[in-house]
C-alpha positions in Angstrom: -26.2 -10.2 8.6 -26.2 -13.8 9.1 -27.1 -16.0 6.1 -29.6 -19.4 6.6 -32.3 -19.7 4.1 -30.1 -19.1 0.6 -26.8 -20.2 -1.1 -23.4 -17.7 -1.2 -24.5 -14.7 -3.6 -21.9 -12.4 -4.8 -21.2 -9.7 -2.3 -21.4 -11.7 0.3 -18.9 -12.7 2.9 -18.0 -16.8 3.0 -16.5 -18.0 6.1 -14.0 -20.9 4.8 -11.5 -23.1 5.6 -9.6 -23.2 2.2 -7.0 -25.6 1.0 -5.1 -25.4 -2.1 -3.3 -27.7 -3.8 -0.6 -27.3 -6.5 0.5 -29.8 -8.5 4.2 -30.3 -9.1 5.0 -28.9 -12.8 8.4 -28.6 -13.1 10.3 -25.4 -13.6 10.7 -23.9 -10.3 6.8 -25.1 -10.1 7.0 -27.3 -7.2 4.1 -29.4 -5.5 2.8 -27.5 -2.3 -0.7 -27.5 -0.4 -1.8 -23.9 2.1 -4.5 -24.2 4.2 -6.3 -21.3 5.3 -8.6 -21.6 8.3 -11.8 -19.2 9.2 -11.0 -17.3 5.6 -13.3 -14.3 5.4 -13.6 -14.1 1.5 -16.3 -11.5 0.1 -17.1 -12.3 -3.2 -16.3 -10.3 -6.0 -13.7 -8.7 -3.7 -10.5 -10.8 -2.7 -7.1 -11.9 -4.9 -8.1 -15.7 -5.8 -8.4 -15.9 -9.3 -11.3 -15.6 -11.8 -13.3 -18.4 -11.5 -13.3 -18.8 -8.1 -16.5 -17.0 -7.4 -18.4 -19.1 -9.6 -17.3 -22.0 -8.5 -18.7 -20.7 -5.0 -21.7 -19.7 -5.8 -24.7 -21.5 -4.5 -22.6 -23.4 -1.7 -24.5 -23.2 2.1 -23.1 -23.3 5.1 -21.8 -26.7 5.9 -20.8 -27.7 1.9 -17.6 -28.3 0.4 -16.3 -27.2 -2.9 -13.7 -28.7 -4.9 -12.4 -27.3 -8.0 -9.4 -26.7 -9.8 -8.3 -23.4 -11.8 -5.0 -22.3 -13.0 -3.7 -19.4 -10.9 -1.0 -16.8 -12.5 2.6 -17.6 -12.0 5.4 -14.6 -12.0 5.3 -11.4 -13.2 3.5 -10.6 -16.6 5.5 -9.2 -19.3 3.4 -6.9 -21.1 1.8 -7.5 -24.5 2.1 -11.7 -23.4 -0.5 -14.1 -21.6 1.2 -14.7 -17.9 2.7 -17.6 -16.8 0.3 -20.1 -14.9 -0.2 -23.1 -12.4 -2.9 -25.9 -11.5 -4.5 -25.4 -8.3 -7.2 -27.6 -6.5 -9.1 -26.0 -4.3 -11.3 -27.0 -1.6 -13.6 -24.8 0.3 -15.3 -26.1 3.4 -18.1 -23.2 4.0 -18.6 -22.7 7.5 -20.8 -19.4 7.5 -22.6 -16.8 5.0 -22.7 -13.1 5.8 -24.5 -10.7 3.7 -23.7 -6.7 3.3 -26.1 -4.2 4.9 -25.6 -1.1 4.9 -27.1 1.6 7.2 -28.9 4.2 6.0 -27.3 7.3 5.0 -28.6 10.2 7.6 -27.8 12.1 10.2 -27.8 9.1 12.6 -25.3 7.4 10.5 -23.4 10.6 10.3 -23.0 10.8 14.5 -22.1 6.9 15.0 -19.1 8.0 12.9 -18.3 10.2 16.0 -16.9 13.2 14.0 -20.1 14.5 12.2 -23.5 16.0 13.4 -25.4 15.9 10.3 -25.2 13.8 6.9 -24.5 17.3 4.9 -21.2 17.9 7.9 -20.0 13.9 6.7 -20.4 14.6 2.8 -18.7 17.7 2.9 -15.9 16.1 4.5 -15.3 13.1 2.2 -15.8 15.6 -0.3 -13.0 17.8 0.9 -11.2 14.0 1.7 -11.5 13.0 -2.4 -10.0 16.1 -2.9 -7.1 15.5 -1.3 -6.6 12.3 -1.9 -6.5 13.4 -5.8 -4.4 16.7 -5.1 -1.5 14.7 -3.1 -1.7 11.6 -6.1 -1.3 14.0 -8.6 1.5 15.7 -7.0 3.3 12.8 -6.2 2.9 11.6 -9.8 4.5 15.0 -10.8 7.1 14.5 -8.0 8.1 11.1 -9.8 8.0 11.8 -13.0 10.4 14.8 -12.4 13.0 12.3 -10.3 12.8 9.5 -13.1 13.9 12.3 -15.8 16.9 12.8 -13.5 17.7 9.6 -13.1 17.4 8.8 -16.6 19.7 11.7 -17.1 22.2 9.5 -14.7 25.6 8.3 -15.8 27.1 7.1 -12.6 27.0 3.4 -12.3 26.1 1.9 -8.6 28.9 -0.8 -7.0 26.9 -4.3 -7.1 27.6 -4.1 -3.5 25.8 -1.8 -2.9 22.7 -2.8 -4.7 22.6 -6.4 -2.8 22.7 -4.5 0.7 20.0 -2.2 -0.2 18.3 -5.6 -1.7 18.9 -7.4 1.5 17.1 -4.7 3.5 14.1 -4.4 1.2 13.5 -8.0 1.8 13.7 -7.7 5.2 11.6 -5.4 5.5 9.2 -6.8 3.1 9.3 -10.2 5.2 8.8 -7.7 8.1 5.7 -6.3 6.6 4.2 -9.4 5.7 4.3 -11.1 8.9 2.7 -8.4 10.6 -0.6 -8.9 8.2 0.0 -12.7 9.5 0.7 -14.3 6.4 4.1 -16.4 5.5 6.0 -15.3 2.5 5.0 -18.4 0.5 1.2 -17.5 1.3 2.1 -13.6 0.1 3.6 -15.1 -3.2 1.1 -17.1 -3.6 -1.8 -14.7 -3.7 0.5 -11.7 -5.5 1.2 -15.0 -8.1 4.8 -14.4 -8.0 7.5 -17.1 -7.4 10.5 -15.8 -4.5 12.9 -15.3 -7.3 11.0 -13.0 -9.3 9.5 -11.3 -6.4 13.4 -10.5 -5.2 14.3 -9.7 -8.5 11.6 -6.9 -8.3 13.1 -5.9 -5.1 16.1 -5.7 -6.9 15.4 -3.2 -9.1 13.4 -1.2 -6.6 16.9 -0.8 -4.9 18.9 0.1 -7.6 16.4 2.9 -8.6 15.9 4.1 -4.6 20.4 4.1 -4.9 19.8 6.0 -8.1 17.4 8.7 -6.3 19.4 9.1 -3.1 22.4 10.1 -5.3 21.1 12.4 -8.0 19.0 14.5 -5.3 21.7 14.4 -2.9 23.8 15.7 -6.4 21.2 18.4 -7.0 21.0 19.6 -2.9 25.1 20.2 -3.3 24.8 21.9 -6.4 21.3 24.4 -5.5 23.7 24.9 -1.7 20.4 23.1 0.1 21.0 22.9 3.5 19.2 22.1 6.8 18.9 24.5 9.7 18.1 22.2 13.7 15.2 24.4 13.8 13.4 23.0 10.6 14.8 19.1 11.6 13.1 20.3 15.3 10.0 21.4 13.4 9.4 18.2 11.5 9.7 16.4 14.7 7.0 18.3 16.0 4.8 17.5 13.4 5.3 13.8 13.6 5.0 13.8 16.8 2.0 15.7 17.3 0.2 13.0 14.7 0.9 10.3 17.3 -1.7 11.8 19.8 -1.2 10.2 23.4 2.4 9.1 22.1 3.1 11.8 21.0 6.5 12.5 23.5 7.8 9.3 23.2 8.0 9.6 19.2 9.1 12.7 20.2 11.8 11.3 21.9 12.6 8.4 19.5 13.3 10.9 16.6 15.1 13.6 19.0 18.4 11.0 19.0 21.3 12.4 17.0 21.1 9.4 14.4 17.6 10.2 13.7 18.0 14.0 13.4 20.8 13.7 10.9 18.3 11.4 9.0 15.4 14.1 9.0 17.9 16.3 8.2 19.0 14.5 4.8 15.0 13.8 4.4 14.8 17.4 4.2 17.2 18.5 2.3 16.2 15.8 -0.7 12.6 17.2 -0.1 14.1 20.4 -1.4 15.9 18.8 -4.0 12.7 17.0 -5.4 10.9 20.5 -5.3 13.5 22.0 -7.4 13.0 19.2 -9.9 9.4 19.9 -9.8 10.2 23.4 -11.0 12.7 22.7 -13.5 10.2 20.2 -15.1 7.0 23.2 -15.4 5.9 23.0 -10.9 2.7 21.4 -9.5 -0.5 20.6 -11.0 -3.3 23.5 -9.9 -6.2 22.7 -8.2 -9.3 23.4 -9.9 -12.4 21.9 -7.7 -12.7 25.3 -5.9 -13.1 23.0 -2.8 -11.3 24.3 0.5 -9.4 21.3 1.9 -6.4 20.3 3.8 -3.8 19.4 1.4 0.1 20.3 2.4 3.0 19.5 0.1 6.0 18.7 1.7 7.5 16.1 -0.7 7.2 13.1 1.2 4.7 11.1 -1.0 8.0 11.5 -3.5 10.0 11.0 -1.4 8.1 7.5 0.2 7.7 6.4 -3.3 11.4 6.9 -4.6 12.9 5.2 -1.7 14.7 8.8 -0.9 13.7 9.2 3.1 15.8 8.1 5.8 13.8 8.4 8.7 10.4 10.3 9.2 8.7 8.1 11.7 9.6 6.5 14.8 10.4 3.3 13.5 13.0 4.6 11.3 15.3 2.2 12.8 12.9 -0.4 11.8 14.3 -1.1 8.3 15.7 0.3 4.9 15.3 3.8 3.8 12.1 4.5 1.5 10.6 1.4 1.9 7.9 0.7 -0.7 4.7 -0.9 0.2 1.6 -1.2 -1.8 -0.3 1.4 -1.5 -4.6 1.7 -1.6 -5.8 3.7 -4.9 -7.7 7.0 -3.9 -11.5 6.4 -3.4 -12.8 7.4 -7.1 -16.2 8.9 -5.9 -18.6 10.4 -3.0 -20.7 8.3 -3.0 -18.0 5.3 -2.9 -16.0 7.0 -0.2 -19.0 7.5 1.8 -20.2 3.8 1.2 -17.0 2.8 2.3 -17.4 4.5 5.7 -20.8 2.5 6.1 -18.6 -0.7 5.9 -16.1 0.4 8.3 -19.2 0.9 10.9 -19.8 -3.1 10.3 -21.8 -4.1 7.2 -20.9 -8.0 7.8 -23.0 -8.6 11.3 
């Protein structure tokens, strides 16, 4: 709901144009200014860093801010304060928005167009949470088992190699960024990392996705893993099928002979991380005694590792396994529930 007759209060959403300044400081610190026009910044909820909220506060629609707070540079090495840089900011408020949430009933439950009653929509995110824990819990297991193999590793990869599978990551990276229209220098900017540290991280994401490929791709040959077209056709079905009203063209997009023999080697690493799994003690049990939805496959793995080759139709899109960040499992009901409130429109 539209703000007039108070100041920006946390939780609520600012409309801003917002510059920020940095002030040249040496060591691969150079002087740059981003501008950011019709922000929507929800306070208490965005990646600016602490202090920005209370320098904020109290600001009407039609003030301007200006403040300056030092903003963390580069990764942090554990156990030592991060690296940081000046930055002026100036925030031009244009418009204040606060949260409101429906109430939670029945009513609320239909405008979500899946549920008759509130009981049917709780039930749901119940079964939802469950999941959510179940597959994060599996996955951990999943990774924990690969990393003990790799670790195990003595094979060294060719340095050629590694900067191909580099080069890709970035790509796809840049890829991935530009589609949530931002620039890279924006990206780095709000993840407070400079482009060679945020490459060296890729870096090492592509030698351990090498590493995985190789020692599941070891363990398929030695356990005599293999394949068959009708489990590479079945997989295709049930990709497909997700895709609703597109569902033939994925259909046909995955059917080509390059994509097939990269569902195929999806597959067969699948297996392999399974077989891990059991080597290391199998799956966590689930214990809530709450019937939900929850298949295993290995893909979570599999995703994570960098070990998939192509399981959707843009598989030609960019490198194997690519690793975006990923959204932490809602922790509660009532969170999960609160959350479907805002995605009906709190800010009106």
């Amino acid at each position: 709901m539209p703000v007039e007759d108070r100041g920006v209060e946390m939780g609520d959403q600012v409309i801003a144009d917002v510059e920020t300044a940095f002030a040249d400081e040496g060591e691969g610190k150079p002087a740059r200014t981003t501008n950011r026009e019709d922000a929507e910044i929800v306070l208490g909820e965005h990646n600016y860093p602490e202090g920005f909220d209370q320098a904020v506060l109290g600001a009407r629609a039609g003030d301007t801010r200006t403040f300056t707070l030092r903003w963390p540079f580069g990764p942090q090495e554990e156990g030592q304060e991060p690296d940081t840089r000046s930055a002026e900011f100036t925030v031009a408020v244009k418009d204040i928005k606060r949260k409101e949430l429906p109430p939670l009933d029945d009513e609320f439950a239909r405008s979500l167009g899946e549920h008759e009653t509130l009981e049917d929509l709780r039930q749901d995110v119940r079964r939802r949470l469950r999941d959510d824990a179940l597959r994060a819990a599996r996955t951990a297991t999943e990774n924990k088992a690969v990393d003990a193999a790799i670790e195990k590793a003595t094979f060294e990869i060719p340095q050629r190699l590694i900067d191909a599978e580099t080069d890709a990551l970035v790509e796809e990276r840049r890829r991935a960024v530009a589609d949530q229209r931002l620039t890279l220098e924006r990206y780095l900017q709000l993840t407070g990392q400079s482009e060679e540290a945020w490459r060296s991280e890729l870096r090492e994401q592509a030698t351990r996705q090498l590493k995985a490929r190789l020692v599941l791709d070891e363990v398929a040959e030695k356990e005599g893993f293999t394949t068959p077209p009708e489990e590479v056709q079945a997989e295709i079905e049930t990709t497909a099928l997700g895709y609703g009203d597109q569902a033939e063209e994925v259909r046909r997009t995955l059917s080509t002979e390059e994509n097939r023999r990269r569902i195929a080697t999806s597959l067969r690493r699948q297996k392999a991380i399974q077989r891990l799994v059991e080597y290391a003690g199998g799956y966590p049990q689930d214990t809530t005694g709450i019937d939900g939805h929850e298949g295993q496959n290995g893909e979570e793995a599999i995703a994570h590792t960098g070990t998939t080759e192509a399981a959707a139709p843009a598989a030609s899109a960019g490198p194997a396994g690519e690793e975006g960040p990923r959204e932490p499992p809602v922790a509660t009901e009532q969170a999960a529930t609160a959350e479907s409130a805002n995605a009906s429109g709190a800010f009106r």
